[in-house]
C-alpha positions in Angstrom: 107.7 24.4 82.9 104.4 23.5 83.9 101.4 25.5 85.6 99.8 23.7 88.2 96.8 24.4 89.9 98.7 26.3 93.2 100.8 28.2 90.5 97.7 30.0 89.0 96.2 30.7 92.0 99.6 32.1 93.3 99.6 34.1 90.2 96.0 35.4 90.0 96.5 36.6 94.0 99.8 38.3 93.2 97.6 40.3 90.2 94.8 40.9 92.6 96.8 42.5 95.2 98.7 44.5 92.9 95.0 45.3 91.6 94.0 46.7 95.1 97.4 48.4 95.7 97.5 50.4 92.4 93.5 51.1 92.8 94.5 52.2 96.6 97.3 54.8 95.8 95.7 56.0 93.1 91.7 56.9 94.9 94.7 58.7 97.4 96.3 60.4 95.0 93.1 61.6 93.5 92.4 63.0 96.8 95.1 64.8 97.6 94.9 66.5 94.3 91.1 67.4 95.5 92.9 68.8 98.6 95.3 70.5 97.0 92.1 72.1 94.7 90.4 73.3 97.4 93.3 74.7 99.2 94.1 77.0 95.7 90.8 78.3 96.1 90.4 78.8 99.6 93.7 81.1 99.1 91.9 82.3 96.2 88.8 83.5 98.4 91.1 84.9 100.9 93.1 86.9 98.6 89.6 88.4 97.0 88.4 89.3 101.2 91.8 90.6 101.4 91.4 93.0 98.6 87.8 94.2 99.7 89.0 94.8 103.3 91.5 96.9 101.7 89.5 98.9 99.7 86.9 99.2 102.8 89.4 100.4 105.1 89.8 102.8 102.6 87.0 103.9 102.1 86.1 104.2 106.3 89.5 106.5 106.1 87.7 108.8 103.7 84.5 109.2 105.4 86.5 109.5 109.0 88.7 112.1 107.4 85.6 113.8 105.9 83.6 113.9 108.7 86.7 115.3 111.2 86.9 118.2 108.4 83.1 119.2 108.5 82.5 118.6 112.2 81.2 121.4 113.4 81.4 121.7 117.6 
């Protein structure tokens, strides 16, 4: 079997677009995982607000209660 000229160039356009296609999927696989990333730690963040709106509210619970106790009309 012989290469000719139109064989190679079939050939060497077949590796380039399986080049660009494997280069393509992989840049979007790289950014999902960067989505996926940022997503973890926004749910990080939000479970850390969570906690200190928590604790406020717990704290504004304790000073209402304290100042109802020692109001004096």
């Amino acid at each position: 079997m012989d290469f000719t000229k139109k064989d190679i160039i079939w050939l060497i356009g077949i590796v380039a677009s399986l080049s660009v296609t494997w280069g393509m999927w992989s840049e979007r696989l790289n950014a999902v995982e960067r989505k996926a990333d940022s997503v973890a730690k926004m749910q990080q963040d939000i479970a850390v607000i969570k906690e200190k709106i928590i604790q406020m509210d717990d704290r504004v619970m304790w000073i209402e209660e304290f100042l109802i106790k020692t109001v004096d009309y």
